[in-house]
PDB file of N, H, CA, C and O in Angstrom:
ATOM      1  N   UNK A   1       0.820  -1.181   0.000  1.00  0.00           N
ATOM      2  CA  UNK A   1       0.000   0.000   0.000  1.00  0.00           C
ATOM      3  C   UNK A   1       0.877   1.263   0.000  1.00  0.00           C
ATOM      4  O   UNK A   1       0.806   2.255  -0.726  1.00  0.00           O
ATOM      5  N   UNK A   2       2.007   0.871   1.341  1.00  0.00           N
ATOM      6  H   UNK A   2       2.065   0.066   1.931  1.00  0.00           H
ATOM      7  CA  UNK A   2       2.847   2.643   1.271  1.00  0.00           C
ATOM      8  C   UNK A   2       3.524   2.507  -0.688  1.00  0.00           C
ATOM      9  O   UNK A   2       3.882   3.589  -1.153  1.00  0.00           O
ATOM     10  N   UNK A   3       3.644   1.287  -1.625  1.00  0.00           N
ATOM     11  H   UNK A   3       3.353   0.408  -1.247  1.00  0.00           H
ATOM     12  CA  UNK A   3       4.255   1.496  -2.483  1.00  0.00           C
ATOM     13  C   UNK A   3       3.186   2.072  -3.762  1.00  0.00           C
ATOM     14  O   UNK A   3       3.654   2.716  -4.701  1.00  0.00           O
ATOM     15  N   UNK A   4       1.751   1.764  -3.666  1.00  0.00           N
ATOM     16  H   UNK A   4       1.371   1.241  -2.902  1.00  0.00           H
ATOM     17  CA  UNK A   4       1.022   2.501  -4.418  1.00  0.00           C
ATOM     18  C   UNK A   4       1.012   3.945  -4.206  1.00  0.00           C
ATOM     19  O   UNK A   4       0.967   4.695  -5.182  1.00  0.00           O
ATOM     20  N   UNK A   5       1.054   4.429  -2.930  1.00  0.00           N
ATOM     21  H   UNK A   5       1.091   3.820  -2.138  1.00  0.00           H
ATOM     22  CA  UNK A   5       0.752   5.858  -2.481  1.00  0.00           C
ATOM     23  C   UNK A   5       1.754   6.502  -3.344  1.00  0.00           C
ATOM     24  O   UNK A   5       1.375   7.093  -4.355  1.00  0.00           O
ATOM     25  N   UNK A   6       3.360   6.421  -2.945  1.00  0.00           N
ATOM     26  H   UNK A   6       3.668   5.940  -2.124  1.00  0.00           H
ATOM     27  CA  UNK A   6       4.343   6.572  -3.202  1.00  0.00           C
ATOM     28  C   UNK A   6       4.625   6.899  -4.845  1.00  0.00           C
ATOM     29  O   UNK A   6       5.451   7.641  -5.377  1.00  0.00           O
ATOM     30  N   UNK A   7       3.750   6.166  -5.318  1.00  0.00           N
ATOM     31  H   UNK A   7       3.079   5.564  -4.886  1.00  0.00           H
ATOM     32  CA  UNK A   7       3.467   6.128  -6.732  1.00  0.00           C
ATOM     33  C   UNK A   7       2.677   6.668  -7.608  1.00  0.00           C
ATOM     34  O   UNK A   7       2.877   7.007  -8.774  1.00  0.00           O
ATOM     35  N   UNK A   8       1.424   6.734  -6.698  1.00  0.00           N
ATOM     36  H   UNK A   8       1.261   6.459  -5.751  1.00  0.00           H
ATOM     37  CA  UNK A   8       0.340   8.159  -7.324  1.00  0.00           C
ATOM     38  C   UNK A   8       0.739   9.296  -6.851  1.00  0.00           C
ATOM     39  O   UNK A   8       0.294  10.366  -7.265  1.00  0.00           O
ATOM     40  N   UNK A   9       1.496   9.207  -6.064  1.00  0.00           N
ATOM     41  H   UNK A   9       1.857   8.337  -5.728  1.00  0.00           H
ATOM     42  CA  UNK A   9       1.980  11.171  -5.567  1.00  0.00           C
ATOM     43  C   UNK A   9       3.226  11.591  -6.935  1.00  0.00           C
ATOM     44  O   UNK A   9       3.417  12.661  -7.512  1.00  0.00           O
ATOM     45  N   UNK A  10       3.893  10.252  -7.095  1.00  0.00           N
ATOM     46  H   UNK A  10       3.738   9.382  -6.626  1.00  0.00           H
ATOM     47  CA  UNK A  10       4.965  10.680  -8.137  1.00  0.00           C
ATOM     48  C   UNK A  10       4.824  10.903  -9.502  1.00  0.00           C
ATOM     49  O   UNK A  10       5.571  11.581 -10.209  1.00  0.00           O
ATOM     50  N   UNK A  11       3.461  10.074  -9.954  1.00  0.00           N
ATOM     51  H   UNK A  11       2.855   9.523  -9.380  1.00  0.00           H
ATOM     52  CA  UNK A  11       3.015  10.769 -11.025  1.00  0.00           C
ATOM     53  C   UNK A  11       1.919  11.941 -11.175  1.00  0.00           C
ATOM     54  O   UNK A  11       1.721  12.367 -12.312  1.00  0.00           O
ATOM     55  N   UNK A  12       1.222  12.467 -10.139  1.00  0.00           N
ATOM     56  H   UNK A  12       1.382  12.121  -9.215  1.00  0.00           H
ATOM     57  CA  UNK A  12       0.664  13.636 -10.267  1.00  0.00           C
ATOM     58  C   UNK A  12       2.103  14.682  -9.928  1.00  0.00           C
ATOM     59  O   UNK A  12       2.220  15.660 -10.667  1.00  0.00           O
ATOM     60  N   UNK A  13       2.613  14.583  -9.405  1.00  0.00           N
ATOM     61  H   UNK A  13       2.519  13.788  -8.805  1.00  0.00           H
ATOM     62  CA  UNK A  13       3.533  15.312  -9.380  1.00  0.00           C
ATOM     63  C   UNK A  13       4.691  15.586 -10.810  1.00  0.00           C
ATOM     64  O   UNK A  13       5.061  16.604 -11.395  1.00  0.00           O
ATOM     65  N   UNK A  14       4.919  14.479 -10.931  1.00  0.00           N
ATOM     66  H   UNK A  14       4.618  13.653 -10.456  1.00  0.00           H
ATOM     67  CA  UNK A  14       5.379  14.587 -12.553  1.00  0.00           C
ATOM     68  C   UNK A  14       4.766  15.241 -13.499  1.00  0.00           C
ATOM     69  O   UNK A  14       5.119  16.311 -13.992  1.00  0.00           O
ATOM     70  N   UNK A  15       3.554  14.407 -13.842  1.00  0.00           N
ATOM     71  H   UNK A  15       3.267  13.537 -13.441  1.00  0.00           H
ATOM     72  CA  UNK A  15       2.121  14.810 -14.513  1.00  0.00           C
ATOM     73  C   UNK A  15       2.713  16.532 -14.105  1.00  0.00           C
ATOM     74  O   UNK A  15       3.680  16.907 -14.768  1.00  0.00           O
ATOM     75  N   UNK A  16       2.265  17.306 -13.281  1.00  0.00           N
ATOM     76  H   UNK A  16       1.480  17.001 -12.743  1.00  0.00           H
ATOM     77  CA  UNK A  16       2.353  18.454 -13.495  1.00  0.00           C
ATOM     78  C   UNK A  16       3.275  19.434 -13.606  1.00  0.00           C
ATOM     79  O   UNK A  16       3.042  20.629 -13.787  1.00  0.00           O
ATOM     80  N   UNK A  17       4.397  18.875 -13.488  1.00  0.00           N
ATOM     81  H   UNK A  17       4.587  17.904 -13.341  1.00  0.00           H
ATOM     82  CA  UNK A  17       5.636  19.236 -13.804  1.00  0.00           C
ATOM     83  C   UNK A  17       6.147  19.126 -15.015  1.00  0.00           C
ATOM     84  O   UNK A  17       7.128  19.812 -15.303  1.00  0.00           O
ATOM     85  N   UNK A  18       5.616  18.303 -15.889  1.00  0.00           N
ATOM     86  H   UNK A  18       4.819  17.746 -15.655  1.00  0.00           H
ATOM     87  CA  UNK A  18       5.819  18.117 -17.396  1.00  0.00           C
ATOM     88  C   UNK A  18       4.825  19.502 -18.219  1.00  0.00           C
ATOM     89  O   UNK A  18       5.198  20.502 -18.833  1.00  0.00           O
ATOM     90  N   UNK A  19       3.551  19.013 -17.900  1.00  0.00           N
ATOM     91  H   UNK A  19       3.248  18.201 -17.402  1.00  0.00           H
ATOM     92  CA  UNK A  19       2.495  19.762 -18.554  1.00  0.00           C
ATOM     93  C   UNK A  19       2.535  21.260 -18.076  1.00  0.00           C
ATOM     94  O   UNK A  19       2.166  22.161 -18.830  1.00  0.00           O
ATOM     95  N   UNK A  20       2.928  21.468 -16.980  1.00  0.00           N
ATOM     96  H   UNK A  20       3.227  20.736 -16.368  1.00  0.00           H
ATOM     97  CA  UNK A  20       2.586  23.005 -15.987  1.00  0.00           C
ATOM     98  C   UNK A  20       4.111  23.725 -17.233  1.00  0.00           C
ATOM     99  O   UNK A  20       3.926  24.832 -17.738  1.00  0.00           O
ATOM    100  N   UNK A  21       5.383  22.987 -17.539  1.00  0.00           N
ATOM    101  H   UNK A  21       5.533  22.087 -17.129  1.00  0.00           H
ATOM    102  CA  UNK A  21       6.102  23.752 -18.295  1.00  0.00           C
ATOM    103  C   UNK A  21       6.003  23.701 -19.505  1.00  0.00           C
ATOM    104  O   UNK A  21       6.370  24.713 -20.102  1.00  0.00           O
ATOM    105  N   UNK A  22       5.569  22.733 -20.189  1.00  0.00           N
ATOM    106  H   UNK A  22       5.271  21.911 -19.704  1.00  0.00           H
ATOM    107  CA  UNK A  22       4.645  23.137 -21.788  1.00  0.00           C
ATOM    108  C   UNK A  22       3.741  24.195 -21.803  1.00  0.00           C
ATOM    109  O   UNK A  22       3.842  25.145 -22.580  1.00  0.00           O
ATOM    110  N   UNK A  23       2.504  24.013 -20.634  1.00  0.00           N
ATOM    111  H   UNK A  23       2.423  23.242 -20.003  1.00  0.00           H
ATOM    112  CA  UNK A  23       1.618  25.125 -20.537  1.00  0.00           C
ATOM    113  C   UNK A  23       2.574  26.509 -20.524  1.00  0.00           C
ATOM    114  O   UNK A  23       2.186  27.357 -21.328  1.00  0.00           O
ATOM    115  N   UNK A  24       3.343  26.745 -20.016  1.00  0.00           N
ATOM    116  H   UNK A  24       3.659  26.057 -19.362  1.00  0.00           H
ATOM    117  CA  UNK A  24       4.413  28.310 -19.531  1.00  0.00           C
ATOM    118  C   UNK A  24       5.017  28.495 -20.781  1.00  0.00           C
ATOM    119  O   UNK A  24       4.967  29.572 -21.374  1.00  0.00           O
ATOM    120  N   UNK A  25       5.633  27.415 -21.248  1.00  0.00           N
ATOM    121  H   UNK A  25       5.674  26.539 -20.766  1.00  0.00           H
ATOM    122  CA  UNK A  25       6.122  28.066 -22.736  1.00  0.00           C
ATOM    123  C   UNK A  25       5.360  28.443 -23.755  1.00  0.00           C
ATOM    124  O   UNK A  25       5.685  29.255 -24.621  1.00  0.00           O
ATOM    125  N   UNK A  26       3.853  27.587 -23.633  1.00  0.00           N
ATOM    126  H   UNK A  26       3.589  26.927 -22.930  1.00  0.00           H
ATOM    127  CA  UNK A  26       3.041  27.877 -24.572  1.00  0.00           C
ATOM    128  C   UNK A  26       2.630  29.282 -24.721  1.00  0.00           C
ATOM    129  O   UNK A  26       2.567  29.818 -25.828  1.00  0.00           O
ATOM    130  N   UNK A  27       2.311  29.968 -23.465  1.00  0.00           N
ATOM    131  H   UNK A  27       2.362  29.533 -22.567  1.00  0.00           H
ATOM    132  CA  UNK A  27       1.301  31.129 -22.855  1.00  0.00           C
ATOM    133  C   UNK A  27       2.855  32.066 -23.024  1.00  0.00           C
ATOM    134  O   UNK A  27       2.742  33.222 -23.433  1.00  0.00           O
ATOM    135  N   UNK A  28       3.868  31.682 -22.792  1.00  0.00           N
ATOM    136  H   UNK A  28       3.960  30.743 -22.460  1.00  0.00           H
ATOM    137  CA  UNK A  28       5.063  33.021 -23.442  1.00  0.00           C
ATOM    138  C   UNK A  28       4.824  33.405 -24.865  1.00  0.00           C
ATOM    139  O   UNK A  28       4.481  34.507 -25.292  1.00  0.00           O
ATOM    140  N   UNK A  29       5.049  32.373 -25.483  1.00  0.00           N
ATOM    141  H   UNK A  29       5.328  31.477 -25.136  1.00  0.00           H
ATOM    142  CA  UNK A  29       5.151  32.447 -26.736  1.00  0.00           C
ATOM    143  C   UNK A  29       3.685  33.036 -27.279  1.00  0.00           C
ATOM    144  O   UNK A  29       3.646  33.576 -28.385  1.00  0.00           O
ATOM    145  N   UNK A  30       2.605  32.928 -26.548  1.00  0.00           N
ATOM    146  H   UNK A  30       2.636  32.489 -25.649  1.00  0.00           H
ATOM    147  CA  UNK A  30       1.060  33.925 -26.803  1.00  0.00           C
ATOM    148  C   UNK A  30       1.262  35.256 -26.715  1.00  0.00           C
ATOM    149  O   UNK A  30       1.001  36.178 -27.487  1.00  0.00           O
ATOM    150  N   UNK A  31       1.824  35.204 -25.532  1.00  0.00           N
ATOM    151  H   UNK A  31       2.036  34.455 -24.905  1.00  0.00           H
ATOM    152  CA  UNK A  31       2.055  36.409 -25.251  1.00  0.00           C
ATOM    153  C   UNK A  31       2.745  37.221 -25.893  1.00  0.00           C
ATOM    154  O   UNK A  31       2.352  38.387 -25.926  1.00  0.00           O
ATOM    155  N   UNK A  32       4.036  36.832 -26.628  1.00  0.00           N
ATOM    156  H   UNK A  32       4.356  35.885 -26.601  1.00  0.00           H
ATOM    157  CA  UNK A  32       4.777  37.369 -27.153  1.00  0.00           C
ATOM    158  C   UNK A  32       4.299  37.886 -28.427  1.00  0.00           C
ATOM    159  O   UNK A  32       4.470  39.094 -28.588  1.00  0.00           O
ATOM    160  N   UNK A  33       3.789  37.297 -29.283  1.00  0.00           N
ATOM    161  H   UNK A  33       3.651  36.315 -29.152  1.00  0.00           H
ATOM    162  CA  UNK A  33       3.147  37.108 -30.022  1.00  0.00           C
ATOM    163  C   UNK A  33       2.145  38.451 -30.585  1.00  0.00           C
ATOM    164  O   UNK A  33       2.091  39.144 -31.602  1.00  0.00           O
ATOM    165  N   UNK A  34       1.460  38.363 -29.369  1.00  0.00           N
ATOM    166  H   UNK A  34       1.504  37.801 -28.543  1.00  0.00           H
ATOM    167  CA  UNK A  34       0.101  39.327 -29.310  1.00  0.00           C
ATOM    168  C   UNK A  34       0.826  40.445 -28.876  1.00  0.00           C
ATOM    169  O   UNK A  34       0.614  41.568 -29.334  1.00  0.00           O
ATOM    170  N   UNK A  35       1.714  40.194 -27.975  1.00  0.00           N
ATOM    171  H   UNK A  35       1.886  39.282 -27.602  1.00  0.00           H
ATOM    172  CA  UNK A  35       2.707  41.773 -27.880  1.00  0.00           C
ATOM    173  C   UNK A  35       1.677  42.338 -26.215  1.00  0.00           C
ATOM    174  O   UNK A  35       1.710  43.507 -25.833  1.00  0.00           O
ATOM    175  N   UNK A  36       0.847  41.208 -25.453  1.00  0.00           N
ATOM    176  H   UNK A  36       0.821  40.258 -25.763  1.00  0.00           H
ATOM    177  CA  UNK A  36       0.363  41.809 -24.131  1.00  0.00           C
ATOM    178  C   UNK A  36       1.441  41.852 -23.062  1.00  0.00           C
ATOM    179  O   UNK A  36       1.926  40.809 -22.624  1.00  0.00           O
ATOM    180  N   UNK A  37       1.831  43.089 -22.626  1.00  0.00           N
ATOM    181  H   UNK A  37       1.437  43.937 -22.982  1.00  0.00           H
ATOM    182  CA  UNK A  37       3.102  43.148 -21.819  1.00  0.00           C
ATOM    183  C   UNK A  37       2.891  42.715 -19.922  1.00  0.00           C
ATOM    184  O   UNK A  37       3.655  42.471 -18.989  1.00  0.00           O
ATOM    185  N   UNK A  38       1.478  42.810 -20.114  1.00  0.00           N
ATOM    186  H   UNK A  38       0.857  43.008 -20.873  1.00  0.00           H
ATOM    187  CA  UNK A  38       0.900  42.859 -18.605  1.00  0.00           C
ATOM    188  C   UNK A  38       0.657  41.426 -18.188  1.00  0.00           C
ATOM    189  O   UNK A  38       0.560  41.069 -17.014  1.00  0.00           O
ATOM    190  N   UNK A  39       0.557  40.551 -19.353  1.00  0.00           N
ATOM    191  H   UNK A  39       0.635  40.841 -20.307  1.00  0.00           H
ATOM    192  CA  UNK A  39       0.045  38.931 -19.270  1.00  0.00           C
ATOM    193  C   UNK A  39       1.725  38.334 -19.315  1.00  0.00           C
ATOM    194  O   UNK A  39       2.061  37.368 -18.629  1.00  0.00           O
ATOM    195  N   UNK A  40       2.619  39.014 -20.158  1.00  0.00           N
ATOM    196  H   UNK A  40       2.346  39.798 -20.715  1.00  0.00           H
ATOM    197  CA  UNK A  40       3.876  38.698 -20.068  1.00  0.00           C
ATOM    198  C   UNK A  40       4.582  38.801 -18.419  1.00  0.00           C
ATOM    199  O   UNK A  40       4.993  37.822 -17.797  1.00  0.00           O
ATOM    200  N   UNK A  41       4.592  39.814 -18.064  1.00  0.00           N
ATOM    201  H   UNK A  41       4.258  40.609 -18.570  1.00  0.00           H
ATOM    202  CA  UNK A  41       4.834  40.195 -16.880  1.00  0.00           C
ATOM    203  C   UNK A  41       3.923  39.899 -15.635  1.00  0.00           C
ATOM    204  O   UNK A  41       4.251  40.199 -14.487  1.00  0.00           O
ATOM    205  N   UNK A  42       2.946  39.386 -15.917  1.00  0.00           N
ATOM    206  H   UNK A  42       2.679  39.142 -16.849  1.00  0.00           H
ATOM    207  CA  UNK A  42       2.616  37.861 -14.992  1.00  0.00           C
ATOM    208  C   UNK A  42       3.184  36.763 -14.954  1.00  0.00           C
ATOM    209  O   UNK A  42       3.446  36.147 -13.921  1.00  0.00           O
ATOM    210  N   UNK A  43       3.537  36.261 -16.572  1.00  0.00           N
ATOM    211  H   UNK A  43       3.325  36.762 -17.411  1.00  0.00           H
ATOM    212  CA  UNK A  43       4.053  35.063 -16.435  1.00  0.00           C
ATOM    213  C   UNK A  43       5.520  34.846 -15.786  1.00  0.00           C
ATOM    214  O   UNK A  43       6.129  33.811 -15.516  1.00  0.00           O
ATOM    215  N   UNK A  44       5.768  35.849 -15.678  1.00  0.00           N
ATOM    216  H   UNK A  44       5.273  36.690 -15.898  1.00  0.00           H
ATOM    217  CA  UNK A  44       7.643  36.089 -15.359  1.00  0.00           C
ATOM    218  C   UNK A  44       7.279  36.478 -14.033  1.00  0.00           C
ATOM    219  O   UNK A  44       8.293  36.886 -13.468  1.00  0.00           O
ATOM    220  N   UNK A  45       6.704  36.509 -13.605  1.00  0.00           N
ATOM    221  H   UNK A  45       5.880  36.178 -14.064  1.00  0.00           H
ATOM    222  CA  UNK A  45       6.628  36.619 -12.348  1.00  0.00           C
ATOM    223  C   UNK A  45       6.670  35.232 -11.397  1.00  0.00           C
ATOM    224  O   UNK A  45       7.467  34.758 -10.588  1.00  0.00           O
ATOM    225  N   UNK A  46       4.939  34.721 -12.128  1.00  0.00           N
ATOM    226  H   UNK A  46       4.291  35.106 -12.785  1.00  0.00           H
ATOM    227  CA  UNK A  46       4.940  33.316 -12.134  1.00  0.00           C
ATOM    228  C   UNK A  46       5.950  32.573 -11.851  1.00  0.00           C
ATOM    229  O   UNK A  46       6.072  32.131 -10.708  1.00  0.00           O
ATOM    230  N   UNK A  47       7.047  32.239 -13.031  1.00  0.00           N
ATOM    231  H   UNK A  47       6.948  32.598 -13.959  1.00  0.00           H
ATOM    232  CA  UNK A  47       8.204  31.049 -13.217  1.00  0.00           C
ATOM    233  C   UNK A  47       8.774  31.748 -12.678  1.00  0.00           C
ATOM    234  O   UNK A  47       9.946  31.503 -12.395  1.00  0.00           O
TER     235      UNK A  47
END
């Protein structure tokens, strides 16, 4: 049992550690894009 736990914490944790930095590069590169300096300067805040 402690080896299932151990194991769903490591892939939600992964899981969002993969996707959470695709999502950040994605939303830069929007940003950049569109030229919004205020959504930029959230995200840099953010990371």
């Amino acid at each position: 049992m402690l080896i299932a736990a151990i194991s769903v914490l490591h892939v939600l944790v992964s899981h969002y550690a993969v996707g959470g930095g695709f999502f950040l590069a994605v939303e830069t590169g929007h940003a950049y894009r569109t030229g919004n300096q205020d959504y930029l300067g959230y995200i840099r805040q953010h990371a």
